[in-house]
Structures are given as C-alpha cells and as structure tokens.
N, C-alpha and C positions, 0 to 999 in steps of 0.2 A: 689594347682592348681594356675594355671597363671593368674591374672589381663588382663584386656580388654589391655590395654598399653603394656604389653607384647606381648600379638597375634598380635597386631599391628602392631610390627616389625617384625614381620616372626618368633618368639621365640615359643621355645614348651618345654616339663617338662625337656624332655633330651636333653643337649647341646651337640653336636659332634663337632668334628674336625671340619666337612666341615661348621660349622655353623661361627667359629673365621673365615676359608679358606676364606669364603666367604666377610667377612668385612674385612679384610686384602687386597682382592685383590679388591674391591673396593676401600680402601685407596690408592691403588697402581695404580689403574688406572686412578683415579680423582675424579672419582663420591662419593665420599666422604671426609670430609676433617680431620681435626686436631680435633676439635671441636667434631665432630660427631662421630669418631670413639670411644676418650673419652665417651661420651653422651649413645654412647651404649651402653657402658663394666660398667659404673659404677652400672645402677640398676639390671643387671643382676649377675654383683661381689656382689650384695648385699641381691641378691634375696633367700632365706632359700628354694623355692619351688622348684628350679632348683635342677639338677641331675647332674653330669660330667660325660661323658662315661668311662666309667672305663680301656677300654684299653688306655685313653689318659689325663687322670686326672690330672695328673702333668704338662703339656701343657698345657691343658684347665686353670687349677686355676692359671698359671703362666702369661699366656695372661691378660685371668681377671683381674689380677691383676695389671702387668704393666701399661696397655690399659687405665686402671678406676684411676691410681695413675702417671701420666707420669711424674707430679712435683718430683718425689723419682730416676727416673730411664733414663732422658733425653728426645731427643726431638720424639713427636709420628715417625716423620717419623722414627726415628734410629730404635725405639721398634719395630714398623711393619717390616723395612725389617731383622732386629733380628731374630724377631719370622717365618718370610715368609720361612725363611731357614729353619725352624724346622718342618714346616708341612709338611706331609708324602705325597711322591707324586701320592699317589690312590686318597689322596683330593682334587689335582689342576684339 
C-alpha cells in the first residue's frame, strides 16, 4: 500500500498512462518545472508498492525512468517532449 506522501501527490497503487499524461503536460505547460517533474518520477521509479498498467508497461517503466534519472538521458525538457509524443491520444 501507498505511504501518506504518495496520496499526497494524487498517486494510487496503479499507475496509468493518464497519470505520466498528466505530469508531462504540466511540465509542458509550466506549472511544473525541471526539478519537480524529476521529484515526482523518482520515488514512484522506486516505489516496489506501485503497479504499471499492463497495456502500457514499457511506457510507464521507460518514463519512470528517464524522468527519475535525466543525468543518463539529457535535458527534462528533451525527455518530456520525447515521451509527450508517445502518449496515446485517448490520454491527452
């Protein structure tokens, strides 16, 4: 089960698409920054309680992952709009 810190961000056992859609297009709009989007992805890449929805598993753990490590893969902006192209547009 999820720690109080986790609810806190709007997080619940199974992670979906729309849940990355969502902080992606907050980084895309502003209201979230560089910092922050990192800040999210890492205790959730780290969290064993979390679930990936299984039709998007390989998206989800790939976000996770770039998101939570961007020193490995450049700068957030490039990752976010990277990945922004990858989410399925029933999500936007």
């Amino acid at each position: 089960m999820l720690d109080t810190a986790f609810r806190a961000h709007g997080l619940r056992d199974l992670l979906v698409t729309g849940d990355v859609a969502s902080v992606l297009e907050r980084y895309l709009v502003g209201t979230l920054d560089e910092f922050g989007a990192s800040l999210w992805a890492e205790p959730v890449h780290g969290c064993e309680d979390i679930v990936l929805e299984p039709a998007s598993c390989d998206f989800l753990a790939d976000a996770l992952f770039q998101l939570s490590t961007p020193e490995l893969f450049g700068t957030v902006s490039s990752i976010v709009e990277s990945l922004w192209t990858r989410v399925p547009a029933a999500e936007l």
